[in-house]
C-alpha positions as CSV (number, residue, x, y, z in Angstrom):
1,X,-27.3,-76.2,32.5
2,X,-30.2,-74.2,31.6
3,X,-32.2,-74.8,28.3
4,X,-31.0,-71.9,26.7
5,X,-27.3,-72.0,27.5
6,X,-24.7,-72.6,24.9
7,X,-26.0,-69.9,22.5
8,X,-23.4,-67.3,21.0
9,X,-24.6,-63.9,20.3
10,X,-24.3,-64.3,16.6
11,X,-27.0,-67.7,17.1
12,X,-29.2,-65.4,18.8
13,X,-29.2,-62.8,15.9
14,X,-29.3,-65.6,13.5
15,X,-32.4,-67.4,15.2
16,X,-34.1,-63.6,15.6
17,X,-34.0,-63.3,12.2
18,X,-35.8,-66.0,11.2
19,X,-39.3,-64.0,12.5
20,X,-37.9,-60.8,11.1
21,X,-35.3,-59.2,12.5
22,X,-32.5,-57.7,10.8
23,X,-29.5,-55.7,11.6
24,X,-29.5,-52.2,12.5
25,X,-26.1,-51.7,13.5
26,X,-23.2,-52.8,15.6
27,X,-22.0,-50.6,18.2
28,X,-18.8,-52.0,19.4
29,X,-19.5,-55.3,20.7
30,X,-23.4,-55.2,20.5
31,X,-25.6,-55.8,17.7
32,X,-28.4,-53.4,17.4
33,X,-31.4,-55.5,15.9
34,X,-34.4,-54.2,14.3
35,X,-37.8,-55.0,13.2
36,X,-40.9,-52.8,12.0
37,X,-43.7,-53.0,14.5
38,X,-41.3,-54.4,17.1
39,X,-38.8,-53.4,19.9
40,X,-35.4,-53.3,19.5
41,X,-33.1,-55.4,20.4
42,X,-29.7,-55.3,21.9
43,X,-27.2,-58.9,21.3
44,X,-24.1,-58.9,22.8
45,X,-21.3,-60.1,20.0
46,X,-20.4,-62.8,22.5
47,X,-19.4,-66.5,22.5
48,X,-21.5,-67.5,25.2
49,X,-24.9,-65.4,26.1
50,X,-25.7,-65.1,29.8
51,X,-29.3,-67.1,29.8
52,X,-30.9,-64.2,32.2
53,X,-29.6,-62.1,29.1
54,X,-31.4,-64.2,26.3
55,X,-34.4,-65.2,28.5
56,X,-35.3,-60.8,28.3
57,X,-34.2,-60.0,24.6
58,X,-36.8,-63.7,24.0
59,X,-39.9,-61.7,25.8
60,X,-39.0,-58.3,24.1
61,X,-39.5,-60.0,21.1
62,X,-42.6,-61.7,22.5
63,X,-41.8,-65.1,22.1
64,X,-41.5,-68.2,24.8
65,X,-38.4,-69.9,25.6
66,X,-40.4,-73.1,24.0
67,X,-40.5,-71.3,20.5
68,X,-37.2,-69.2,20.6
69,X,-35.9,-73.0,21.0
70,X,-38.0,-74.4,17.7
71,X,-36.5,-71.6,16.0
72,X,-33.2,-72.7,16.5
73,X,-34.1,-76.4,15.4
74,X,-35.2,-75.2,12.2
């Protein structure tokens, strides 16, 4: 299983928050994140996000894998 499988799109938000996102909007199942200075970002509301999925959304928000992951410790 990859490292960054297992995450639910409401994790993902959760983690992306934590290095300033915030919600936008929700658009039927997709949460619309948002950050000033930064791209947007597109979560599915998901149980399970696909890790190819996670791995682009990580790099739009210019982080690594590694730190995305120390996020989610904390």
């Amino acid at each position: 299983m990859s490292r960054l499988g297992n995450i639910s799109g409401k994790e993902a938000v959760r983690i992306f928050g934590k290095i300033g996102y915030f919600i936008e909007r929700q658009s039927a199942s997709h949460i619309i994140l948002q950050s000033p200075g930064k791209p947007v970002l597109v979560i599915p509301d998901h149980k399970e996000l696909a890790p190819n999925l996670l791995r682009s959304q990580i790099k739009l928000a210019n982080l690594t894998e590694d730190e995305f992951l120390e996020l989610k410790r904390k």
